[in-house]
Biopython code that builds the backbone (N, CA, C, O; Angstrom):
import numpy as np
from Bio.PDB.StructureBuilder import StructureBuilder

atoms = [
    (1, "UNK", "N", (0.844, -1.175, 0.000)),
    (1, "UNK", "CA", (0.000, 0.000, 0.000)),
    (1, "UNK", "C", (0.891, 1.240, 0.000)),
    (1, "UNK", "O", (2.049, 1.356, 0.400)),
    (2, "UNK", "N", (0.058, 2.150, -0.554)),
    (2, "UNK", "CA", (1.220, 3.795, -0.756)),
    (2, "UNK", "C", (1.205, 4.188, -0.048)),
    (2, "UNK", "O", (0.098, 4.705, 0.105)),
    (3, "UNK", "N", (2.156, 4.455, 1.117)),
    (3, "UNK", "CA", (1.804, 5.333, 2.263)),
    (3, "UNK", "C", (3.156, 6.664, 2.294)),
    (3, "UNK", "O", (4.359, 6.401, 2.300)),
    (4, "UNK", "N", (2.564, 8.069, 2.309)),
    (4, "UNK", "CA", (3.450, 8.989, 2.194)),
    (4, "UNK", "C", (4.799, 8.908, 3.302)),
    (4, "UNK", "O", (4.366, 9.283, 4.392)),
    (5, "UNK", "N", (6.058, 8.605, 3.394)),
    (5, "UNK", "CA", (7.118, 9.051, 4.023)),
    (5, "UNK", "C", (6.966, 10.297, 4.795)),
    (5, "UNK", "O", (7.132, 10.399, 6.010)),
    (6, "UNK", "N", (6.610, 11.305, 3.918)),
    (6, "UNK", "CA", (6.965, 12.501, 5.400)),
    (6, "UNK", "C", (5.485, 13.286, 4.921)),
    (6, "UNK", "O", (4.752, 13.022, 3.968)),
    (7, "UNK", "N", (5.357, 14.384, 6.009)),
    (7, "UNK", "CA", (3.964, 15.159, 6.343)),
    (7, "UNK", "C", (4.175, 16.046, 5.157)),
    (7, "UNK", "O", (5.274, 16.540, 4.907)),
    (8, "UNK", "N", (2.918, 16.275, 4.303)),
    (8, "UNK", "CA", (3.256, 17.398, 3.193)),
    (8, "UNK", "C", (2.737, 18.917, 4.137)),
    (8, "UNK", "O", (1.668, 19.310, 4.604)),
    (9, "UNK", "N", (3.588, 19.236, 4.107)),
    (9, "UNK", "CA", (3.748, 20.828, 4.776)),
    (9, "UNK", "C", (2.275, 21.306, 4.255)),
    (9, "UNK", "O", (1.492, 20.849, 3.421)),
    (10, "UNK", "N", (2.254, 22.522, 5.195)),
    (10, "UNK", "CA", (0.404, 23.204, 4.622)),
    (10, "UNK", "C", (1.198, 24.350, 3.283)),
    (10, "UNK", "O", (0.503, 24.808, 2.375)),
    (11, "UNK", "N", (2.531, 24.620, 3.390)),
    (11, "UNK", "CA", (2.510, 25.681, 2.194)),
    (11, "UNK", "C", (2.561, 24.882, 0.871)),
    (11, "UNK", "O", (2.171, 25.238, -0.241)),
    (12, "UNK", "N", (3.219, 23.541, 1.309)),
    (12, "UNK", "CA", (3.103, 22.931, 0.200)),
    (12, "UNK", "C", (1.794, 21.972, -0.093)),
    (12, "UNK", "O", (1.947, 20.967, -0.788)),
    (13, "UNK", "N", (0.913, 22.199, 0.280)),
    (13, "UNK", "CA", (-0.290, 21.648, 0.188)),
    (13, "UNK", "C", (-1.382, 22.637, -0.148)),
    (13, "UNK", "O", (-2.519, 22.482, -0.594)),
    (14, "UNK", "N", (-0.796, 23.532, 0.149)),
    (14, "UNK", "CA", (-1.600, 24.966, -0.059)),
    (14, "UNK", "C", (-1.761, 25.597, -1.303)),
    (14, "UNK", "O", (-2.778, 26.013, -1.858)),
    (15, "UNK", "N", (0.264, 25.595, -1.890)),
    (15, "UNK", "CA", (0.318, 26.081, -3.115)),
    (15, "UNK", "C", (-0.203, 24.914, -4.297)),
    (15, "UNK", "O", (-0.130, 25.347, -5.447)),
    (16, "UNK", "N", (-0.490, 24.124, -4.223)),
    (16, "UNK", "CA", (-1.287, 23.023, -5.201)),
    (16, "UNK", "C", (-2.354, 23.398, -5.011)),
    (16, "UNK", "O", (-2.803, 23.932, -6.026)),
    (17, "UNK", "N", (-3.154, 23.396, -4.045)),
    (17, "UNK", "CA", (-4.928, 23.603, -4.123)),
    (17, "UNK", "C", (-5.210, 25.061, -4.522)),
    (17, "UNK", "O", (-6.361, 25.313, -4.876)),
    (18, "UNK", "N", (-4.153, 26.213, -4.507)),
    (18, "UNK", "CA", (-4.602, 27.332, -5.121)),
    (18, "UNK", "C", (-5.022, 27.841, -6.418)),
    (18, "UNK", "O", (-5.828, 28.740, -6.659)),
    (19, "UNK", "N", (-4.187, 26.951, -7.391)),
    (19, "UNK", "CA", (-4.366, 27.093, -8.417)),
    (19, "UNK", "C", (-6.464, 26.421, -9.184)),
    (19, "UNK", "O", (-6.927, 26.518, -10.320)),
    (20, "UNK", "N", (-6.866, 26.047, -8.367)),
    (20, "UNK", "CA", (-8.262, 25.825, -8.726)),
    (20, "UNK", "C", (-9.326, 27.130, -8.435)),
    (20, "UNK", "O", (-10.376, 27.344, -9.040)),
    (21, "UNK", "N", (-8.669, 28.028, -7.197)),
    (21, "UNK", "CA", (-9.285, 28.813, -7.068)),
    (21, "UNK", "C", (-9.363, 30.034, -8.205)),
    (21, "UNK", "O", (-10.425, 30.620, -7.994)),
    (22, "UNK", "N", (-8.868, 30.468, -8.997)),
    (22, "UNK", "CA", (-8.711, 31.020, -10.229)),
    (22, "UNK", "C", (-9.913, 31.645, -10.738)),
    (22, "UNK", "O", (-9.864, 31.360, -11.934)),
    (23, "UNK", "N", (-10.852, 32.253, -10.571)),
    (23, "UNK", "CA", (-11.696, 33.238, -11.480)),
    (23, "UNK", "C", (-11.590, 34.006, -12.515)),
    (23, "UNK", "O", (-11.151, 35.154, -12.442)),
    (24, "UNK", "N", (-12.018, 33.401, -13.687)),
    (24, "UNK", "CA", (-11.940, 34.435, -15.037)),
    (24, "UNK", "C", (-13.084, 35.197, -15.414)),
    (24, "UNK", "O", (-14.182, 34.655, -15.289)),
    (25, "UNK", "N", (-12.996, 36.709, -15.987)),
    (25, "UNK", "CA", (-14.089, 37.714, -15.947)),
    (25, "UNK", "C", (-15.087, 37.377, -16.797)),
    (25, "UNK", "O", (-14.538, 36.936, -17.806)),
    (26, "UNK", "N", (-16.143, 37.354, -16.911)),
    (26, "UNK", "CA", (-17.212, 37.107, -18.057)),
    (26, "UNK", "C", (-17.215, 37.979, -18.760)),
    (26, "UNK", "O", (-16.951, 39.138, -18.442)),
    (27, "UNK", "N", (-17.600, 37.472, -20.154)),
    (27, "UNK", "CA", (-17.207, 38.599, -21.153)),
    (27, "UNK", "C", (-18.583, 39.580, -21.312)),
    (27, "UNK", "O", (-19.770, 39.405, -21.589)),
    (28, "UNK", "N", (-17.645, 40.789, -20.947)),
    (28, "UNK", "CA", (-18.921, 41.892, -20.432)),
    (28, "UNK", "C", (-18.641, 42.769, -21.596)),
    (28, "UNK", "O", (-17.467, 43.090, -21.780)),
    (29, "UNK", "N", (-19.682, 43.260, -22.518)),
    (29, "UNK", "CA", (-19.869, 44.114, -23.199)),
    (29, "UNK", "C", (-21.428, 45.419, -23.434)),
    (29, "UNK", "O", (-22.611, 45.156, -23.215)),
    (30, "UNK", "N", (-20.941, 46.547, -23.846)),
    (30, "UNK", "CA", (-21.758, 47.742, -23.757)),
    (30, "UNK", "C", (-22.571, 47.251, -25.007)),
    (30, "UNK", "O", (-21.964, 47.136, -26.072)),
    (31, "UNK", "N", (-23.984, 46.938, -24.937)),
    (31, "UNK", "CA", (-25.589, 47.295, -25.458)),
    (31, "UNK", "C", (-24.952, 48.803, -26.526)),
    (31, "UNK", "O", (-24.575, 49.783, -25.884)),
    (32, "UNK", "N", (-24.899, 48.852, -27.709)),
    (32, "UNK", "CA", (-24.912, 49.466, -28.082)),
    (32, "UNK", "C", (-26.034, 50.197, -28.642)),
    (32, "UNK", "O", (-25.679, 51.153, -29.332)),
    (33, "UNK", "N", (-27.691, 49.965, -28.511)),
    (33, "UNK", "CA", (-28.739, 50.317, -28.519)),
    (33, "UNK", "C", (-28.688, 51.612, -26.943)),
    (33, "UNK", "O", (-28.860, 52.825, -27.069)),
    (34, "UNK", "N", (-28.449, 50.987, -25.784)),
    (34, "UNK", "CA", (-28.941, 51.265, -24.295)),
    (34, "UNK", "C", (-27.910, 51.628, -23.546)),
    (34, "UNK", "O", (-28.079, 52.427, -22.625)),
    (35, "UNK", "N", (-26.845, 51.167, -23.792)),
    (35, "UNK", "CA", (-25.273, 51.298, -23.328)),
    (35, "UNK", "C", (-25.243, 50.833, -21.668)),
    (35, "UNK", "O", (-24.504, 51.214, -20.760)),
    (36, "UNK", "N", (-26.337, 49.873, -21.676)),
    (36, "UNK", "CA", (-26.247, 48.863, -20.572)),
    (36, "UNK", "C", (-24.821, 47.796, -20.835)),
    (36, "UNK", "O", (-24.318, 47.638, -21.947)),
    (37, "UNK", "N", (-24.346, 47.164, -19.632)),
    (37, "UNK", "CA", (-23.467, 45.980, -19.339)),
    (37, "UNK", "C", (-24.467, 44.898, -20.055)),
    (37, "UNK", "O", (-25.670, 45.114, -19.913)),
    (38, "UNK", "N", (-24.127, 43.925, -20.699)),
    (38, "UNK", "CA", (-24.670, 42.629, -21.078)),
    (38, "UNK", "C", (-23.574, 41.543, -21.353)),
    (38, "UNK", "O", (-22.388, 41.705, -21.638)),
    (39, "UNK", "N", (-24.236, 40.486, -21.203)),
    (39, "UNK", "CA", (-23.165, 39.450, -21.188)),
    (39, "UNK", "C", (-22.555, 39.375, -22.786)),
    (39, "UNK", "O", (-22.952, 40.015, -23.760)),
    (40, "UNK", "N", (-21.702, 38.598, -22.728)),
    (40, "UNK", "CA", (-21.433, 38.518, -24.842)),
    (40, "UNK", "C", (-22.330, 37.831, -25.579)),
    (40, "UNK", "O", (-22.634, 36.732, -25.114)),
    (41, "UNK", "N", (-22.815, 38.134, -26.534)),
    (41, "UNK", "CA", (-23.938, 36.691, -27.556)),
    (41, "UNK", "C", (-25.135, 36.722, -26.968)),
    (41, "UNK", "O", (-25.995, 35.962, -27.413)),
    (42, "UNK", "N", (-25.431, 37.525, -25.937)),
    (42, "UNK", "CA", (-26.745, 37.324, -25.299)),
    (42, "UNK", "C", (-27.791, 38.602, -25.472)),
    (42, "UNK", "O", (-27.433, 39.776, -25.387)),
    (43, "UNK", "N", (-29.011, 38.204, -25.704)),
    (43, "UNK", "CA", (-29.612, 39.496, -25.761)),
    (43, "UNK", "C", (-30.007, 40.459, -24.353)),
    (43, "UNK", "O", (-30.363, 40.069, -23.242)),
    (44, "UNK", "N", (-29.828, 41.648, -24.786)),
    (44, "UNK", "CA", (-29.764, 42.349, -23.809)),
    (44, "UNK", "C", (-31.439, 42.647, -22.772)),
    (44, "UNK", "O", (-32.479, 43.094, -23.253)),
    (45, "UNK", "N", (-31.288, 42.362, -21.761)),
    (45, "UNK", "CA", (-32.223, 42.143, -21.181)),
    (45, "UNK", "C", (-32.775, 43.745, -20.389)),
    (45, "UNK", "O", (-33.702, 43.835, -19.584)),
    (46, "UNK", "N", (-32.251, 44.437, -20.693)),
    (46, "UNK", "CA", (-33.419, 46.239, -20.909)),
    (46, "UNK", "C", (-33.399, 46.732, -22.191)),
    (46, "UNK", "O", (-34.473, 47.331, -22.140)),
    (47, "UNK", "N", (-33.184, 46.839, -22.779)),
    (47, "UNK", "CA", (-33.841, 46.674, -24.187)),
    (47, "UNK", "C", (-34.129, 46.201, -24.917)),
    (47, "UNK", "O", (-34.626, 46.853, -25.835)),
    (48, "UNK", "N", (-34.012, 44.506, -25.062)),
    (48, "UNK", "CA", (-34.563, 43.440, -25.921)),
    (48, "UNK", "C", (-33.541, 43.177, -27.281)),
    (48, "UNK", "O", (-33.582, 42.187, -28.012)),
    (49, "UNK", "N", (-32.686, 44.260, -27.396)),
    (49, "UNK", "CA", (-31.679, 43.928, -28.713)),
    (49, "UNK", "C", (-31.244, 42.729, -28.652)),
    (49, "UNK", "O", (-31.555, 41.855, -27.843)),
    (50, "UNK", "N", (-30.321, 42.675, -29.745)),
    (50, "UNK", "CA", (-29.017, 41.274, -30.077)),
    (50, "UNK", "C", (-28.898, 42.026, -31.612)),
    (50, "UNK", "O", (-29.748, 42.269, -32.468)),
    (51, "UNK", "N", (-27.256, 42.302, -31.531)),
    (51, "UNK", "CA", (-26.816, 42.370, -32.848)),
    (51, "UNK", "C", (-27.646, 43.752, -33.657)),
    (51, "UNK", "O", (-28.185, 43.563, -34.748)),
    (52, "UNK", "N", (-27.670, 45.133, -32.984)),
    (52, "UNK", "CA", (-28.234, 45.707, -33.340)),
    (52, "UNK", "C", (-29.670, 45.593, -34.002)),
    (52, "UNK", "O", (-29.733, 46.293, -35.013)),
    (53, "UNK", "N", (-30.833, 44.914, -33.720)),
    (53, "UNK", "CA", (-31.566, 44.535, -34.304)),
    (53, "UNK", "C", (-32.454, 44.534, -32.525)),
    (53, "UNK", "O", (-31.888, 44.408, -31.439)),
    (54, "UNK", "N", (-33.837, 44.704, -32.763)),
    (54, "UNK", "CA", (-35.038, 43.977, -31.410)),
    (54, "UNK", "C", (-35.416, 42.913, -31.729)),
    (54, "UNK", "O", (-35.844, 42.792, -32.877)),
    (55, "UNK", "N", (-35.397, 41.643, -30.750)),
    (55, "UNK", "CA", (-35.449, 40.364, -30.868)),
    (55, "UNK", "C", (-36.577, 40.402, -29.849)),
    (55, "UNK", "O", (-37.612, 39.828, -30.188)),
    (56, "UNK", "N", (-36.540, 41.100, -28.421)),
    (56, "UNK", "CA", (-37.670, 40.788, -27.619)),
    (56, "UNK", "C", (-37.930, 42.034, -27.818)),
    (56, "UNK", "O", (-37.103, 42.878, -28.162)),
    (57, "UNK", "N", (-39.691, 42.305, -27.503)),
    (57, "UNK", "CA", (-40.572, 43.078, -27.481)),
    (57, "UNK", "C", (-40.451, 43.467, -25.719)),
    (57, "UNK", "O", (-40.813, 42.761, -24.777)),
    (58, "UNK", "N", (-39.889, 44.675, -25.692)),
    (58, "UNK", "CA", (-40.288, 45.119, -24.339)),
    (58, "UNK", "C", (-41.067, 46.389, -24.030)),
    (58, "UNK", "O", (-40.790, 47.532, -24.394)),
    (59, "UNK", "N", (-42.182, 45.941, -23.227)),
    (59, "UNK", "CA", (-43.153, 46.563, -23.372)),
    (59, "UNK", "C", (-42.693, 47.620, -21.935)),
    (59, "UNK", "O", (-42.030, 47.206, -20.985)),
    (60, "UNK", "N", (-43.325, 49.296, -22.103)),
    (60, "UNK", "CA", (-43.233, 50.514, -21.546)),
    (60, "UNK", "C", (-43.813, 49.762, -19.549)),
    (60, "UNK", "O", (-44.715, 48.988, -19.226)),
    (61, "UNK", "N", (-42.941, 50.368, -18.864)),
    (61, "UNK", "CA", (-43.849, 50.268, -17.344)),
    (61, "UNK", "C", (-44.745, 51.099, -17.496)),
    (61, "UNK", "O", (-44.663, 52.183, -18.073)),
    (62, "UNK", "N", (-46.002, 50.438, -16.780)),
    (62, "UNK", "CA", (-47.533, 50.430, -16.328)),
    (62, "UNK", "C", (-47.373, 51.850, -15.951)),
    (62, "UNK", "O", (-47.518, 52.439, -17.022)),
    (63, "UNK", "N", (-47.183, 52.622, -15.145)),
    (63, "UNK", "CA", (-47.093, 53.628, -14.472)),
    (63, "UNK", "C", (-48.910, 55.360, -14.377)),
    (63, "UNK", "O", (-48.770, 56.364, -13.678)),
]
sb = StructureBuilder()
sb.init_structure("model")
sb.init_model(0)
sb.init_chain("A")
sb.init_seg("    ")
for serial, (resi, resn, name, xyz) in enumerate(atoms, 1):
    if name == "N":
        sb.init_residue(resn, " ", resi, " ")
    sb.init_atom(name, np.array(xyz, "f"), 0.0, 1.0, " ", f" {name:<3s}", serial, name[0])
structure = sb.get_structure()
C-alpha cells in the first residue's frame, strides 16, 4: 500500500490547491442600442436587442 514518508507541509499543500481557485471575468460588453453591461452573444435584457436589431418586445412600465 502507498503510504506517504513525510507530512506534506500546509505551504506545500496549499500552493497546489490554489491554483483551482482562479476566477476568469465574463465577457462583459456595452448594449450598443442602451449602453447597458450585457453578457457577450446574449440578448440584452433592458432593451430586448441582439446584434443591433429587437429580438424581444419590451413593453413601456404600467405607471
Amino acid at each position: 500500500m502507498a503510504v506517504p514518508k513525510k507530512k506534506v507541509s500546509s505551504a506545500r499543500r496549499d500552493k497546489r490547491r490554489s491554483n483551482n481557485s482562479k476566477l476568469s471575468l465574463p465577457g462583459i460588453v456595452v448594449c450598443p442600442k442602451c449602453k447597458e453591461y450585457v453578457l457577450a452573444h446574449r440578448v440584452c435584457k433592458n432593451c430586448g436587442s441582439y446584434n443591433g436589431k429587437e429580438v424581444v418586445k419590451k413593453e413601456a412600465a404600467a405607471n
